[in-house]
C-alpha positions in Angstrom: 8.5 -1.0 -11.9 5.0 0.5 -12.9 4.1 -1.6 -15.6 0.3 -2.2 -17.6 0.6 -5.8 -17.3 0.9 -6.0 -13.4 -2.6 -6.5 -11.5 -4.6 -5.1 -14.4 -3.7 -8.0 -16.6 -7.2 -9.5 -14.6 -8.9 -6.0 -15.7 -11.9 -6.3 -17.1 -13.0 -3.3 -19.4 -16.2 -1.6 -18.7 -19.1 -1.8 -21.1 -20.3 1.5 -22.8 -23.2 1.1 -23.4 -23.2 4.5 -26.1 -20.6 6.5 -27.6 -21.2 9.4 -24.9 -17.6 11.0 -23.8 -19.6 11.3 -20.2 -21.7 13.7 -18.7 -22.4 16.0 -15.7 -24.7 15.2 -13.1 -28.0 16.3 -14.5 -27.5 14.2 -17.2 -26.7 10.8 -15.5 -27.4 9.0 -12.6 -24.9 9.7 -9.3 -23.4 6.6 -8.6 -25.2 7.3 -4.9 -28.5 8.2 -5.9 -28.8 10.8 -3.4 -27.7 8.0 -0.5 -23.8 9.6 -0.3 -23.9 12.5 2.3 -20.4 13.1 2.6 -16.9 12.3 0.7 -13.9 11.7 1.8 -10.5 12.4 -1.1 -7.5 11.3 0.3 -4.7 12.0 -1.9 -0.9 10.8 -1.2 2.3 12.6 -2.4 4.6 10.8 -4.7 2.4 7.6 -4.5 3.2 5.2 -8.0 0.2 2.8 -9.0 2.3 -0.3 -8.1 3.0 1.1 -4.5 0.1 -0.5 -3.2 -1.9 -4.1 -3.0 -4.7 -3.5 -5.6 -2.2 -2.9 -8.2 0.9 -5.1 -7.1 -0.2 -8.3 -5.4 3.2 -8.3 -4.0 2.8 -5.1 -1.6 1.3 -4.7 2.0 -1.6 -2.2 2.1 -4.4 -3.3 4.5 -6.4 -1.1 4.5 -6.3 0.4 1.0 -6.2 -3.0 -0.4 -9.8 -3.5 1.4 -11.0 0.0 0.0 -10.4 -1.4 -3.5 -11.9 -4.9 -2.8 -14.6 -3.1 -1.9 -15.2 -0.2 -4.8 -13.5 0.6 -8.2 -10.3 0.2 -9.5 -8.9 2.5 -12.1 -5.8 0.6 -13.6 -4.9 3.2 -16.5 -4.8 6.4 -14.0 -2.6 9.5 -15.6 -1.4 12.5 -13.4 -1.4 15.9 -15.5 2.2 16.6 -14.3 5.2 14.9 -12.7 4.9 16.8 -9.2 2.4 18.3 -6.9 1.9 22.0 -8.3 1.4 20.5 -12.1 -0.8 17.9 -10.3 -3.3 19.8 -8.5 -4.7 22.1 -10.6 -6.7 18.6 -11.9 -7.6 17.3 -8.9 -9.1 20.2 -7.5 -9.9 22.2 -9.6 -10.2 20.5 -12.8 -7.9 22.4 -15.1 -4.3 21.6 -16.4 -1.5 23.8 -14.6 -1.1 27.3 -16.6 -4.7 27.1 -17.9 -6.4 30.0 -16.3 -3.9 32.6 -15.8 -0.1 31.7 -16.9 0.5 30.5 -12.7 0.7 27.1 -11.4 -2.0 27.5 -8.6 -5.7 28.2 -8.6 -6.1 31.4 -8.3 -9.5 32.4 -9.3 -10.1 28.8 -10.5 -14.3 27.5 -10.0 -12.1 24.7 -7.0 -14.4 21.7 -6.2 -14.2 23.5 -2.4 -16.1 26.4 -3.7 -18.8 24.4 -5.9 -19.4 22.2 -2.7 -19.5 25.5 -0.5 -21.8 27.1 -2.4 -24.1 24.5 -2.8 -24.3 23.9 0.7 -21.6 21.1 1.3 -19.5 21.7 4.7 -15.6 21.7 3.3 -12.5 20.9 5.2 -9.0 20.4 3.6 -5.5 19.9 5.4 -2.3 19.5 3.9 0.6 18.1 5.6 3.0 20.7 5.1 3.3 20.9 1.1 4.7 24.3 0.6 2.7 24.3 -3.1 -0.6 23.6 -1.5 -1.0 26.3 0.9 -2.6 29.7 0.2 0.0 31.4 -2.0 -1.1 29.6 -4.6 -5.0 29.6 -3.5 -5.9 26.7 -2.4 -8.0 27.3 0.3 -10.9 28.8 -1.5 -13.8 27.6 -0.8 -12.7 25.5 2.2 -14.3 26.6 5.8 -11.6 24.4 7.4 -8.1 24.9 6.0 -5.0 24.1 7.2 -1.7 23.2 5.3 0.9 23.3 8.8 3.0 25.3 6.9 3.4 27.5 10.2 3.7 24.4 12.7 7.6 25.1 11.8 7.7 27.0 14.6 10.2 29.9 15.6 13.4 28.8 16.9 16.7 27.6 15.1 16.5 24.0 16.0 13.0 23.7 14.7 13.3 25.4 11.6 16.8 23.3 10.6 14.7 20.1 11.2 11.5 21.0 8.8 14.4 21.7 6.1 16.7 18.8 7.1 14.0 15.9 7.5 16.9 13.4 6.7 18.0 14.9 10.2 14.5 14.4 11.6 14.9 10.5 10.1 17.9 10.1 12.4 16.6 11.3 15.5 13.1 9.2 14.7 15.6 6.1 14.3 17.9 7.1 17.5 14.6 7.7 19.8 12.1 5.2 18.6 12.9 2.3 21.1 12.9 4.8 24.2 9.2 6.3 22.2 7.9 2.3 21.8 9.2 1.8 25.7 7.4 4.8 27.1 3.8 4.1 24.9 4.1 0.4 26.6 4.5 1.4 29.8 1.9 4.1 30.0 -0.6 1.3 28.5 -0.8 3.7 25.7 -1.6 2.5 21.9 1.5 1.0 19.5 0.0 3.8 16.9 2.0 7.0 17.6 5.4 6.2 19.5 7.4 8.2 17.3 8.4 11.5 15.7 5.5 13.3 13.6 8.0 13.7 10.8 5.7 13.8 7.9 2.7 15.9 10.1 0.5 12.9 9.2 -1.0 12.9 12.7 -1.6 16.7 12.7 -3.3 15.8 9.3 -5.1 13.1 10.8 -6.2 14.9 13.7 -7.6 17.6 11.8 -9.6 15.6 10.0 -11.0 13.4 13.1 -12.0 17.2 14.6 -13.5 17.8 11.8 -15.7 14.9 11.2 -16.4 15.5 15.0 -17.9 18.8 14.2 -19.6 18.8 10.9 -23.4 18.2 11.7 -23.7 18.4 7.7 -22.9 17.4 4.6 -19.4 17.2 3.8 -16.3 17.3 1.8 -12.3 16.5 3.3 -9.5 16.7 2.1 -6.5 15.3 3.4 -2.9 15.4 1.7 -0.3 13.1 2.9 3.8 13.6 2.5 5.1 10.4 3.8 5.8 9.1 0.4 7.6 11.9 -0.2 11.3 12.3 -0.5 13.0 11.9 2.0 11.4 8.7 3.5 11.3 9.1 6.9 8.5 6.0 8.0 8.6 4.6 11.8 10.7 1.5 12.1 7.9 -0.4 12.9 6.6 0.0 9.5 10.0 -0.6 8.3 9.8 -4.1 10.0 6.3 -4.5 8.5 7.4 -4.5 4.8 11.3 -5.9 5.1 12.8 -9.0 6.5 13.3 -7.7 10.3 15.2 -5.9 12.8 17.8 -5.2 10.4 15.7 -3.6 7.7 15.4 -0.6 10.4 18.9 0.6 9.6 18.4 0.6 5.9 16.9 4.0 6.7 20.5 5.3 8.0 23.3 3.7 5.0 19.9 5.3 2.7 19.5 8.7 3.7 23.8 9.0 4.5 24.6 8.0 1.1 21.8 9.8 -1.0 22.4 13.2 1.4 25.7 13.0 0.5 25.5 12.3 -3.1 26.9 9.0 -3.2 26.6 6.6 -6.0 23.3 4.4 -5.2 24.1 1.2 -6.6 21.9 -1.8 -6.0 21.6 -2.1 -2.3 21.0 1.4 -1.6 18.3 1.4 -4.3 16.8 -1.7 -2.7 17.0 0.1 0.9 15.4 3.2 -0.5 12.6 1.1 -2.3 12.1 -0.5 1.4 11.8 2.8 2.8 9.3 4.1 0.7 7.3 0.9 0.8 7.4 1.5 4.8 6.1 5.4 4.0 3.4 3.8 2.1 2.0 1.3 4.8 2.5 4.1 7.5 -0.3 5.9 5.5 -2.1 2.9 5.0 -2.2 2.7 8.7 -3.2 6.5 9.5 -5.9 6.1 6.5 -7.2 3.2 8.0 -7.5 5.4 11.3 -9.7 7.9 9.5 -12.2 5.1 8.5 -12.3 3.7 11.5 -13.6 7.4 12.9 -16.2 7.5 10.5 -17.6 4.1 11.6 -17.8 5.5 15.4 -19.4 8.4 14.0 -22.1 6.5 12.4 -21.5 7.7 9.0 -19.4 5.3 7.1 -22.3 3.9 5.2 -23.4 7.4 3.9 -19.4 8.2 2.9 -17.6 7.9 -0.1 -14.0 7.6 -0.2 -11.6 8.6 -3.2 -7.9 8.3 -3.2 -5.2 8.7 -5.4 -2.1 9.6 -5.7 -1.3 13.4 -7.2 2.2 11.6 -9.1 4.4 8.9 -9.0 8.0 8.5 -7.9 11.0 7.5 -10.5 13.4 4.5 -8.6 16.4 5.0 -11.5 13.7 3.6 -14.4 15.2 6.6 -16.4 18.5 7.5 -14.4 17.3 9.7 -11.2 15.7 9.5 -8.0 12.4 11.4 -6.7 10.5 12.8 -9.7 12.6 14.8 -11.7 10.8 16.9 -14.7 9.5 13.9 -16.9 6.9 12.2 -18.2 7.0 8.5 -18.2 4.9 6.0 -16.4 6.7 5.6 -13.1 6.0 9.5 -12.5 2.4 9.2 -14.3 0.8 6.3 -13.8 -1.1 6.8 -10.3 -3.5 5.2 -8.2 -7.4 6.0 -8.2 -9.8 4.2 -6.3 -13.5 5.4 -5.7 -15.6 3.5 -2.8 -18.8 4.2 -2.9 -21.2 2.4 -0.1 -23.5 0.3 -1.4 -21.9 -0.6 -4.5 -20.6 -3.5 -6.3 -17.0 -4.1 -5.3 -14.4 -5.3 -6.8 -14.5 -3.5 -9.7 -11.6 -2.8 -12.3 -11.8 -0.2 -14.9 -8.9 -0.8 -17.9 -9.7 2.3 -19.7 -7.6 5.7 -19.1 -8.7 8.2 -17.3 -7.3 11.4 -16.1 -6.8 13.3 -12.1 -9.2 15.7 -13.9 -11.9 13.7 -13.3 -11.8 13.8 -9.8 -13.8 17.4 -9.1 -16.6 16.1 -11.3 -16.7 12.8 -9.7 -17.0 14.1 -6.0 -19.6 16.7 -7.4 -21.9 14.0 -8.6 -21.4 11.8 -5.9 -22.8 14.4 -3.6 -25.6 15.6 -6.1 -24.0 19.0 -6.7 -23.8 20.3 -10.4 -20.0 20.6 -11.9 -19.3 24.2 -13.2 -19.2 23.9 -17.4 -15.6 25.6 -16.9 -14.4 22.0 -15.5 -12.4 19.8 -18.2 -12.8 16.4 -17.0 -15.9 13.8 -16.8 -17.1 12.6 -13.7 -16.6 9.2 -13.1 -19.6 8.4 -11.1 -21.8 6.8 -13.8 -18.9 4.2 -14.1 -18.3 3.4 -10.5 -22.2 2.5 -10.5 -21.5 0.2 -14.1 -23.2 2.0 -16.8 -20.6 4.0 -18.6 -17.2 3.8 -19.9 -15.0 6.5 -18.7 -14.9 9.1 -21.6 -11.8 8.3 -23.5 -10.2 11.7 -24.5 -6.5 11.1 -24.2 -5.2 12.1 -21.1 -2.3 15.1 -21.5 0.2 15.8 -18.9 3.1 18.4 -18.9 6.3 19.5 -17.3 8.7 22.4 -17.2 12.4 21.4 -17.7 15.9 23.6 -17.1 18.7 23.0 -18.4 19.4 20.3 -16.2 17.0 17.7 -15.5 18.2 17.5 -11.9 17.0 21.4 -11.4 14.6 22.0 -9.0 13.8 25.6 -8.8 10.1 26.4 -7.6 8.3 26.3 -10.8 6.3 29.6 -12.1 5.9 29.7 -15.5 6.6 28.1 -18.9 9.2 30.7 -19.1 11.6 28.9 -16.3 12.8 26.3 -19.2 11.2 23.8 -22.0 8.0 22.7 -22.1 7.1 18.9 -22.4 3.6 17.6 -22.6 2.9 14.2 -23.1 -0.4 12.3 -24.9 -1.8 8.8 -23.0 -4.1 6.6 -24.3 -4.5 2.8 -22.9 -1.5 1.4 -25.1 0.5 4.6 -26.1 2.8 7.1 -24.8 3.5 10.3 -26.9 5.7 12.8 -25.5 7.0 16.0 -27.1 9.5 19.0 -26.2 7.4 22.1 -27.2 10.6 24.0 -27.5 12.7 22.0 -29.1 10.5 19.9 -31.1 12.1 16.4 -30.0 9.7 13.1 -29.6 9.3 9.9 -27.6 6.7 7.2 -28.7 6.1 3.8 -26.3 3.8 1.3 -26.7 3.4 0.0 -23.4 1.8 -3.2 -23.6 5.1 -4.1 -25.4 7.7 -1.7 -23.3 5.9 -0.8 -19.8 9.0 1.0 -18.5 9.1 3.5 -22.1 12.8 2.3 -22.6 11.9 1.6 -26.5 11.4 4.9 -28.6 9.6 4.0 -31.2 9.9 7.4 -32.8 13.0 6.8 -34.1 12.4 4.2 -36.5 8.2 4.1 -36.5 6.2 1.5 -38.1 2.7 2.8 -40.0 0.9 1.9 -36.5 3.4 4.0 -34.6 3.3 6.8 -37.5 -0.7 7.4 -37.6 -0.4 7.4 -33.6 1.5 10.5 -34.0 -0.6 12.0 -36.4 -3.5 11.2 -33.5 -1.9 12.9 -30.6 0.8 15.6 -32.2 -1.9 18.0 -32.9 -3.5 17.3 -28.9 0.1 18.1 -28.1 0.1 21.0 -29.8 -3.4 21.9 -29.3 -2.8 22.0 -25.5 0.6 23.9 -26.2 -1.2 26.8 -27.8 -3.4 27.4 -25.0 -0.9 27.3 -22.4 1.1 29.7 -24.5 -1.6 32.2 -25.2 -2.5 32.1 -21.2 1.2 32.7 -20.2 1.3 36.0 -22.9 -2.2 36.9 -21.0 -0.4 37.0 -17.6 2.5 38.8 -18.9 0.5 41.3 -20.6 -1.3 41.9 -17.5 1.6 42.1 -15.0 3.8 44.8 -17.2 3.7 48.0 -15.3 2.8 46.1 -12.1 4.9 46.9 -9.1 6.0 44.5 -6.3 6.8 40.9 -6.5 3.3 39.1 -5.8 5.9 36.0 -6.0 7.6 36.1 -2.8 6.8 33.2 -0.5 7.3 33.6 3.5 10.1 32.4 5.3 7.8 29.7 6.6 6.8 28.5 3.5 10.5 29.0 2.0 11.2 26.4 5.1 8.7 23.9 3.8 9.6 23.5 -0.2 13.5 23.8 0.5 12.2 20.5 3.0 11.3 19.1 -0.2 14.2 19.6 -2.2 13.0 22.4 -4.0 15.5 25.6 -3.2 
């Protein structure tokens, strides 16, 4: 349950000291000073605030746990979108999906990749095999390293049913991990990797290592994690980490058999499938914990700031489905950010709201590099170091839903079903349905699951909310509209479909439940 009143009940709100919505990096001071060489964003698919120690007390995350003692703490983090390509557009490029051109990559976007590149910053970024992150959609401007193992599918049949089946790959992992864990003790081998790369976190993580081991200068990685992602396929160790057991290693089987074959999930399955993901969560805990450890061999860990959030949360039957469905509530929106900046205070917890749009500017500042003007949000830097409130422009989201909530299609437009966009602030939840003209209003203090409508029957504090954020609503509407006439104007007459994905690729999203 992602709730307000969880860990950040011990928040403590930052003091502004002036009524300044933020600023870029030639206006206030980098939260490094010059002293941060390199920065590491590590960004986790499907991963909801309360997922992890720093915001449940109740959840086993070493490492990331120890990141958050140790740096800031954003306890009101919003997500511009409910899954990865309405996600990304803020985190690296700083610009809500549909802004630029009607499309939901960054094509010809200013990417934080290409600001760092130009201004001298090596940049690597690998993605562990999320269809929507991968070149079709442009993200690997500005990136001398870039590799999304899209094409590690390989070429035969057997290969190629696994990296759509991973419930499959799960079974096998399950089947063969004793013989894996038997084999790594008798070669004297480490307990790290004795089982099936289902997720590609360890071509992920060995990217990265190869690229720290190679970069003489400066530098920006990226790294993109899917464990967390549907269809939980974690090790059984980490299984037995975060359950009660031997036992808890077969939740994985009764989970994935009754969810594959669309089962009811009552209680028990729901609890396995919580377990599961929990498992997903300390397996990246583990690999991320990995990376840190390279960049204390390399000698660099003290000039190296680390980021990490989530890109959207996951939905555990809050509002009635699995996975993360087109919607807006807090389960899918509320994410994790944490900034660690060597050197700085730690400990820190920031209660006010801030948006995945901040992350471009924050990285840009931390490495002394000026953010484009095109960039929406505010770095975050001068907070991290204690002298400014984040600025406090509510955060907006949005989401494209058929006719069906459970639809998946591969999203490209506004024109593939209704528009909804929702308004956050650090109490209140606004969410609209551009095309219909239907509303939700929470107050989450009072309702942190948004299972109280307070549109329906609105007191005057509920009514002068939505006269505060149904013009932002529409505001943001208006633009997205007038972009998505833009591209439409501009592809009549154009022949081709620029829209075709490989066979590869096609592989990789039907993987992830989107056919």
């Amino acid at each position: 349950m992602v709730s307000d009143t969880s860990a950040s009940d011990t928040a403590v709100s930052t003091s502004a000291v002036s009524d300044s919505t933020g600023s870029d990096s030639t206006d206030s001071p980098s939260a490094g000073d010059g002293d941060i060489s390199n920065v590491l964003l590590v960004t986790i698919d499907s991963l909801r605030a309360d997922a992890i120690g720093p915001y449940d007390d109740d959840r086993h995350s070493p490492v990331l746990s120890e990141l958050a003692a140790g740096g800031t703490v954003f306890d009101r983090s919003f997500a511009t979108g409910n899954w990865t390509p309405f996600s990304f557009p803020s985190i690296l490029a700083s610009e809500p999906v549909f802004a630029r051109n009607g499309d939901i990559g960054v094509e010809g976007s200013r990417t934080l990749a290409s600001v760092l590149s130009e201004a001298g910053i090596a940049t690597g970024g690998f993605n562990a095999a999320n269809g929507f992150l991968t070149s079709h959609w442009g993200y690997p401007e500005g990136f001398d390293e870039f590799e999304p193992f899209v094409t590690s599918v390989g070429s035969s049949r057997y290969s190629r049913y696994l990296a759509a089946h991973p419930t499959v790959e799960a079974w096998i992992q399950l089947v063969t991990s004793p013989f894996r864990r038997l084999g790594s003790k008798l070669r004297g081998e480490s307990d790290d990797r004795p089982f099936l790369d289902a997720s590609r976190m360890f071509d992920v993580e060995d990217a990265a290592t190869d690229f720290v081991d190679d970069t003489d200068e400066p530098f920006f990685l990226w790294v993109h994690y899917m464990d967390t992602h549907t269809p939980y396929v974690p090790a059984p160790r980490y299984i037995r980490e975060v359950s009660d057991g031997l036992v808890g290693t077969h939740r994985m089987l009764h989970a994935h058999t009754r969810t594959s074959l669309g089962w009811e999930v009552g209680e028990r399955t729901l609890r396995e499938l919580r377990t599961l993901y929990q498992a997903t969560v300390r397996q990246v805990d583990a690999s991320v914990g990995r990376l840190l450890d390279k960049l204390e061999a390399a000698g660099i860990a003290d000039e190296t700031a680390i980021v990490v959030a989530g890109d959207h949360g996951e939905e555990f039957q809050e509002h009635g489905h699995l996975a993360h469905y087109p919607k807006l509530y807090d389960e899918l929106i509320r994410v994790p950010l944490i900034v660690n900046v060597p050197d700085e205070d730690g400990g820190r917890r920031v209660s006010e709201h801030v948006g995945l749009d901040a992350i471009p500017p924050t990285v840009a500042d931390l490495l002394d590099v000026e953010s484009p003007p095109e960039w929406r949000g505010e770095s975050l830097a001068p907070t991290v170091s204690g002298n400014e409130s984040p600025d406090q422009d509510p955060v907006v989201s949005v989401t494209v839903r058929g006719e069906e909530v459970t639809e998946q299609p591969i999203p490209r437009s506004l024109s593939d079903g209704d528009l909804l966009v929702s308004v956050r602030d650090d109490e209140w939840t606004y969410i609209e349905n551009a095309d219909t003209g239907d509303t939700e209003l929470y107050h989450r203090p009072a309702d942190p699951t948004q299972q109280e409508d307070l549109s329906e029957n609105p007191s005057d504090e509920a009514l002068a909310i939505v006269e505060r954020f149904a013009p932002i609503a529409a505001e943001h509407v208006a633009e997205l509209r007038d972009r998505q006439a833009d591209a439409e104007a501009a592809a009549e007459g154009e022949e081709g479909d620029d829209d075709e994905v490989d066979e590869d690729l096609e592989a990789r999203l039907e993987a992830l439940g989107y056919k």
